[in-house]
DRENFI-421382 format. One record per residue: residue number from 1; residue in three letters; x, y, z of N, C-alpha, C in turn. Coordinates in Angstrom, 3 decimals, decimal comma. Layout:
<pts>
<pt NUM 'ALA' <X Y Z> <X Y Z> <X Y Z>>;
...
</pts>
This chain:
<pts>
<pt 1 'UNK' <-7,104 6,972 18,252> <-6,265 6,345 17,275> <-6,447 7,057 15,937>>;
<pt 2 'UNK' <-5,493 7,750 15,293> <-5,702 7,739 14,044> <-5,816 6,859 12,847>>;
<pt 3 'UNK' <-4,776 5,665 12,678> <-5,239 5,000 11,566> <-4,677 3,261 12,180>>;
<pt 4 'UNK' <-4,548 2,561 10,718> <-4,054 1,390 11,316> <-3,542 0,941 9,680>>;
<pt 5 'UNK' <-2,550 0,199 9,933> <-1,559 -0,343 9,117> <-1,711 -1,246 8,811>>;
<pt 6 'UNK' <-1,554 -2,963 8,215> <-1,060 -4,134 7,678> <-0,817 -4,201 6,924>>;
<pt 7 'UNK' <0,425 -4,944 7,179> <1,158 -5,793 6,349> <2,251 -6,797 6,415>>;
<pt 8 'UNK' <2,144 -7,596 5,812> <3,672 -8,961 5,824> <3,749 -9,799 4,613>>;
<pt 9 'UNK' <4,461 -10,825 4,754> <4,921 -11,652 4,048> <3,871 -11,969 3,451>>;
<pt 10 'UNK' <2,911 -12,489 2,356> <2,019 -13,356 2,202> <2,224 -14,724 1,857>>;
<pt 11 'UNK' <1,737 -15,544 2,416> <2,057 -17,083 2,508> <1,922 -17,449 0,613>>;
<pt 12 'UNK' <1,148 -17,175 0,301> <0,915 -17,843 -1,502> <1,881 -17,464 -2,465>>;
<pt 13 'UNK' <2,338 -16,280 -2,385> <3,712 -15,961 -3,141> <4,849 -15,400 -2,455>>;
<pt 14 'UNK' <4,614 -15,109 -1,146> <5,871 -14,964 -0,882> <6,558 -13,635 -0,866>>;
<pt 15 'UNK' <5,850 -12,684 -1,205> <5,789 -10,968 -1,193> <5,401 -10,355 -0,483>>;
<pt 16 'UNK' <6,270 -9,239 -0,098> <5,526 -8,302 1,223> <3,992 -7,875 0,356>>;
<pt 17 'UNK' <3,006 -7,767 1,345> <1,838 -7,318 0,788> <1,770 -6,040 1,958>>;
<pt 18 'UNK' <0,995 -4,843 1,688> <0,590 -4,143 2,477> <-1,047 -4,402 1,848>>;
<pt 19 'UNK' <-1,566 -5,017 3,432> <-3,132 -5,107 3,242> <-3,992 -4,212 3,620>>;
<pt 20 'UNK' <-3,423 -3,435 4,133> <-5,485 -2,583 5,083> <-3,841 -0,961 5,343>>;
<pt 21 'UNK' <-4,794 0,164 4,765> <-4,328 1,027 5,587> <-5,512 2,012 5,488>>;
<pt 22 'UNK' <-5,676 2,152 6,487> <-7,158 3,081 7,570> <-6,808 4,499 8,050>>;
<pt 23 'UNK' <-7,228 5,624 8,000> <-7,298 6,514 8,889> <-8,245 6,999 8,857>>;
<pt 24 'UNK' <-8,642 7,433 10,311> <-9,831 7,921 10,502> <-10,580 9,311 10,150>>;
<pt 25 'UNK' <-11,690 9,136 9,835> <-12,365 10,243 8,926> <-12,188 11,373 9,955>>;
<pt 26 'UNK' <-12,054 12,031 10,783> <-11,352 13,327 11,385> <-9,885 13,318 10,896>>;
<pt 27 'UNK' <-9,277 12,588 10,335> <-7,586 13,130 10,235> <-7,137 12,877 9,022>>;
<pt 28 'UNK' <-8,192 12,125 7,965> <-7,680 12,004 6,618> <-7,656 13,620 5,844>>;
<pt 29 'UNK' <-6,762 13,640 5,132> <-6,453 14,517 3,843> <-5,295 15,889 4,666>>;
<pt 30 'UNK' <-4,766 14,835 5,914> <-3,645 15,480 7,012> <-2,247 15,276 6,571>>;
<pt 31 'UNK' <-2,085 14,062 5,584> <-0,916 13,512 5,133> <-0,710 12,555 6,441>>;
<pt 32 'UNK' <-1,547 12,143 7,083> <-1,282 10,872 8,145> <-0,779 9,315 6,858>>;
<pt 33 'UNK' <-1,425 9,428 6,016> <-1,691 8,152 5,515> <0,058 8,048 4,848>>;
<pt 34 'UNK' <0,100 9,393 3,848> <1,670 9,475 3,357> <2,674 9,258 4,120>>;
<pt 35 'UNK' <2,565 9,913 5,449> <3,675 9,335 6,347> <3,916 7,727 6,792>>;
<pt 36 'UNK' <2,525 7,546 7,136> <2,180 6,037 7,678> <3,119 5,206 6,514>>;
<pt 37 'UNK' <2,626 5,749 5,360> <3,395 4,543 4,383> <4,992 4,791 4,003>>;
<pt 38 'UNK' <5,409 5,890 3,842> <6,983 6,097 4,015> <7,506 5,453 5,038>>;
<pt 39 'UNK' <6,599 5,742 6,352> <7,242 4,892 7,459> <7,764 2,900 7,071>>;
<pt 40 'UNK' <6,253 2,428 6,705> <6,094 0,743 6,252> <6,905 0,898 5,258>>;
<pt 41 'UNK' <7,330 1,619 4,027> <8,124 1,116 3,169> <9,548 1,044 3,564>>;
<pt 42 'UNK' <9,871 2,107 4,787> <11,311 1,908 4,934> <11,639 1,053 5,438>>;
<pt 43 'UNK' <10,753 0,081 6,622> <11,075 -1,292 7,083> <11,076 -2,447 6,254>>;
<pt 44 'UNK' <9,858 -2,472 5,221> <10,124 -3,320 4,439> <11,117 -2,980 3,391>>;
<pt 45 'UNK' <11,934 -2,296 2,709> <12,875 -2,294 2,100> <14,116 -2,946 2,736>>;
<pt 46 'UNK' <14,173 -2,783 4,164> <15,197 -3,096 4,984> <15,439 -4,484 4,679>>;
<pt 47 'UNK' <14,648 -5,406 4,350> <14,405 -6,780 4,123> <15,037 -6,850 2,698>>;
<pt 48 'UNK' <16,058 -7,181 2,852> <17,308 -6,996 1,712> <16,631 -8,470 0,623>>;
<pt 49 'UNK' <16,064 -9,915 1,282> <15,463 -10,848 0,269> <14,205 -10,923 -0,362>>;
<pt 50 'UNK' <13,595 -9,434 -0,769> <12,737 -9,716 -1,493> <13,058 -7,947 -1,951>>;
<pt 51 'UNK' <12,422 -7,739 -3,024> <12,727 -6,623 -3,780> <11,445 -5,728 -4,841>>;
<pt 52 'UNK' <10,415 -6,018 -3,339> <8,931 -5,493 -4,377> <7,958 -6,046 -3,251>>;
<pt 53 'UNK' <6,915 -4,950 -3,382> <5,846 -4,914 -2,624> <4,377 -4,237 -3,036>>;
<pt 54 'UNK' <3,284 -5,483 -2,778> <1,817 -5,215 -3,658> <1,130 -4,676 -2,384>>;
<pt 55 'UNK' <0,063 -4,508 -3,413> <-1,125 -3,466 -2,784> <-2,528 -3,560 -3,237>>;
<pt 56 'UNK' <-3,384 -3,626 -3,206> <-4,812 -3,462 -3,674> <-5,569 -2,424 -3,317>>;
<pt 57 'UNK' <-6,454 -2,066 -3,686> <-7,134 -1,145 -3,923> <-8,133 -1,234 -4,570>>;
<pt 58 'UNK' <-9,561 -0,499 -4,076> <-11,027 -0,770 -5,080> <-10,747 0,573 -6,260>>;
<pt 59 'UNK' <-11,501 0,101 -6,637> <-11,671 0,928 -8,086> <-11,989 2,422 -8,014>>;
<pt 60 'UNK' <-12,358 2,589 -7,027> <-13,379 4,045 -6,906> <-12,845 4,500 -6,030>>;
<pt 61 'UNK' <-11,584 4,197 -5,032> <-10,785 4,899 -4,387> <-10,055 5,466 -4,791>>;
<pt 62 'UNK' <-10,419 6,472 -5,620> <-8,986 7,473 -6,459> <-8,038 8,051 -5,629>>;
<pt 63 'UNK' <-8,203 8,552 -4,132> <-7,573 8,916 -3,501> <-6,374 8,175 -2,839>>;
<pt 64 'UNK' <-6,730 7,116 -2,902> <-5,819 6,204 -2,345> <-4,924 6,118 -3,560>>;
<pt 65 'UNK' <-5,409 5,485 -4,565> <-4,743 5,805 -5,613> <-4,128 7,010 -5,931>>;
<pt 66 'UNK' <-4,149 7,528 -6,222> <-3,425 8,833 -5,611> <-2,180 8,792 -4,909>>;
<pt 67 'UNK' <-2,452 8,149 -4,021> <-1,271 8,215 -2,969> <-0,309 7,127 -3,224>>;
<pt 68 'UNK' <-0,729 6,001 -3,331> <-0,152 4,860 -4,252> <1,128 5,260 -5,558>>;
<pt 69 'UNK' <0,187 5,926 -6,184> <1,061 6,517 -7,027> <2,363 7,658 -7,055>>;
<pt 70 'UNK' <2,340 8,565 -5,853> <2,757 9,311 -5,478> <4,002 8,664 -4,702>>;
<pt 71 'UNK' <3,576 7,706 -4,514> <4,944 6,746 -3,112> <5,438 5,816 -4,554>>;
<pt 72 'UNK' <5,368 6,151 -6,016> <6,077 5,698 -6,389> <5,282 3,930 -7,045>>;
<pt 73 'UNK' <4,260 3,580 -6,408> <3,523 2,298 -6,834> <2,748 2,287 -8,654>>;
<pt 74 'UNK' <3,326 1,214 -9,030> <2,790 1,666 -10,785> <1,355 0,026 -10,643>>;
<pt 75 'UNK' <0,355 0,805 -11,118> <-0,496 -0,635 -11,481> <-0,264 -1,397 -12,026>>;
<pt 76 'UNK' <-0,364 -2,785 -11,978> <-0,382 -3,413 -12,610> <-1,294 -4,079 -13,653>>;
<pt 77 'UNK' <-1,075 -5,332 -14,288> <-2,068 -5,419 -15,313> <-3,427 -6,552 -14,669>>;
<pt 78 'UNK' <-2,869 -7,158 -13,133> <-4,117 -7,604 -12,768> <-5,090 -6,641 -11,896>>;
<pt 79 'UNK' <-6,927 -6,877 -11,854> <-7,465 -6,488 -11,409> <-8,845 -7,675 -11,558>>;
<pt 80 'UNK' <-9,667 -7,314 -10,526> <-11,179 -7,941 -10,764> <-12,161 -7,110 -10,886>>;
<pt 81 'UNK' <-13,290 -7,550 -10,410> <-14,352 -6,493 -10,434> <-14,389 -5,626 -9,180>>;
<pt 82 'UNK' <-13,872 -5,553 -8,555> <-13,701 -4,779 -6,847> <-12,260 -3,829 -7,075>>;
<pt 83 'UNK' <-11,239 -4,533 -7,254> <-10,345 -4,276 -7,198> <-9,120 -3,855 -8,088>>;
<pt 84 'UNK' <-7,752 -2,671 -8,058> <-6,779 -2,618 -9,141> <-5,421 -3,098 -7,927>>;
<pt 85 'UNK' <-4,571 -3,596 -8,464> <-3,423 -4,249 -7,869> <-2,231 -3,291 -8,306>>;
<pt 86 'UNK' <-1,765 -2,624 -7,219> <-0,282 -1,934 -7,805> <0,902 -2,626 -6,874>>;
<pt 87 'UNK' <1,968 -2,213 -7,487> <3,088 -2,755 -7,278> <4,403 -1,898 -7,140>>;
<pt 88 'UNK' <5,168 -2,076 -6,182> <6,541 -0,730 -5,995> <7,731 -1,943 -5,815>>;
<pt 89 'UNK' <8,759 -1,901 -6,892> <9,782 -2,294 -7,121> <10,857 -1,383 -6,335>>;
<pt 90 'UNK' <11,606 -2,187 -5,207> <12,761 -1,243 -4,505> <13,988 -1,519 -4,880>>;
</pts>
């Protein structure tokens, strides 16, 4: 397996969330992860009643961040001590 995906609706607000995306340490820095997520954003865009989709991320994952940013996701202004929250408006 190379990686693994989630994401859906979240019950508390009501926004696609993408929660967990994984690939495995033999195939990262392959562009598996960039595709993986072009793939999830084009289904969830398809979902014509909602118009925006979050994300989390720890602090010290610049790479992910990275990629976040690159697919277009801008941070937002919440975060905790673990975590920064971005967000992609479609």
């Amino acid at each position: 397996m190379v990686g693994f995906l989630m994401h859906c609706i979240d019950a508390d607000d009501g926004q696609h969330w993408i929660y967990r995306l994984m690939i495995a340490d033999a195939y990262q820095g392959k562009g598996y992860a960039y595709e993986a997520m072009k793939l999830v954003l084009a289904e969830i865009r398809a979902d014509r009643t909602r118009d925006r989709v979050y994300l989390d991320c720890k602090h010290e994952n610049t790479a992910a961040q990275k990629l976040y940013e690159k697919l277009g996701f801008k941070r937002t202004d919440e975060f905790d001590d673990k975590e920064v929250y971005y967000r992609l408006d479609y």
